[in-house]
Legacy VTK file of the C-alpha trace (Angstrom):
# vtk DataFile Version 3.0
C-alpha trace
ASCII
DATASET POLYDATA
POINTS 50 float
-21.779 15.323 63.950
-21.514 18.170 61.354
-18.770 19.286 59.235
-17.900 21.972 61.483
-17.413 19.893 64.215
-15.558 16.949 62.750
-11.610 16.918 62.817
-9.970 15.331 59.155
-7.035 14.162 61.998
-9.008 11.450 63.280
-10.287 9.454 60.345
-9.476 6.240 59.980
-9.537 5.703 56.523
-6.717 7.733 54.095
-8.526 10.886 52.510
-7.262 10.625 49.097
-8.836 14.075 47.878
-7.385 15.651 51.229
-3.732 14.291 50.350
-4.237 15.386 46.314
-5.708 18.628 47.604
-2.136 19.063 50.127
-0.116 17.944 47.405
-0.835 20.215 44.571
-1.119 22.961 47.033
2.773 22.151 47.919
3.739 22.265 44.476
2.322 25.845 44.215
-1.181 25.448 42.710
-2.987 28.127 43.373
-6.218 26.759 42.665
-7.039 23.344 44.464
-7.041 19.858 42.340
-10.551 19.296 41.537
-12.029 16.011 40.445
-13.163 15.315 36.736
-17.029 15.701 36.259
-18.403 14.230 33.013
-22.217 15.331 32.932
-22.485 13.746 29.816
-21.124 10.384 29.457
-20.240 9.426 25.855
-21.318 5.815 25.491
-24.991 4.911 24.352
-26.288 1.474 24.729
-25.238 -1.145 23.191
-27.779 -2.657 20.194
-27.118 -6.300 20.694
-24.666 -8.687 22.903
-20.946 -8.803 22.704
LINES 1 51
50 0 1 2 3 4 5 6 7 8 9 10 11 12 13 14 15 16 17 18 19 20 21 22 23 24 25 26 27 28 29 30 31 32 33 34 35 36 37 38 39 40 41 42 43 44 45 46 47 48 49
């Protein structure tokens, strides 16, 4: 089954990006909520044990 062809009605499971998307859309964003993308993560390894 391909994207075009499956309904978001019949999951099972809650869509949690599908409710955030309906939700900020109802309080009149324009643009839809988009998740946070950190390319670069700002930790480095650690150099000995905690």
């Amino acid at each position: 089954m391909n994207d075009e062809q499956f309904n978001p009605a019949y999951r099972l499971a809650v869509s949690y990006i599908d409710k955030s998307r309906h939700f900020y859309a109802a309080q009149g964003y324009e643009i839809p909520y988009r998740w946070a993308v950190n390319d670069h993560v700002p930790f480095q390894k650690l150099t000995k044990p905690l």
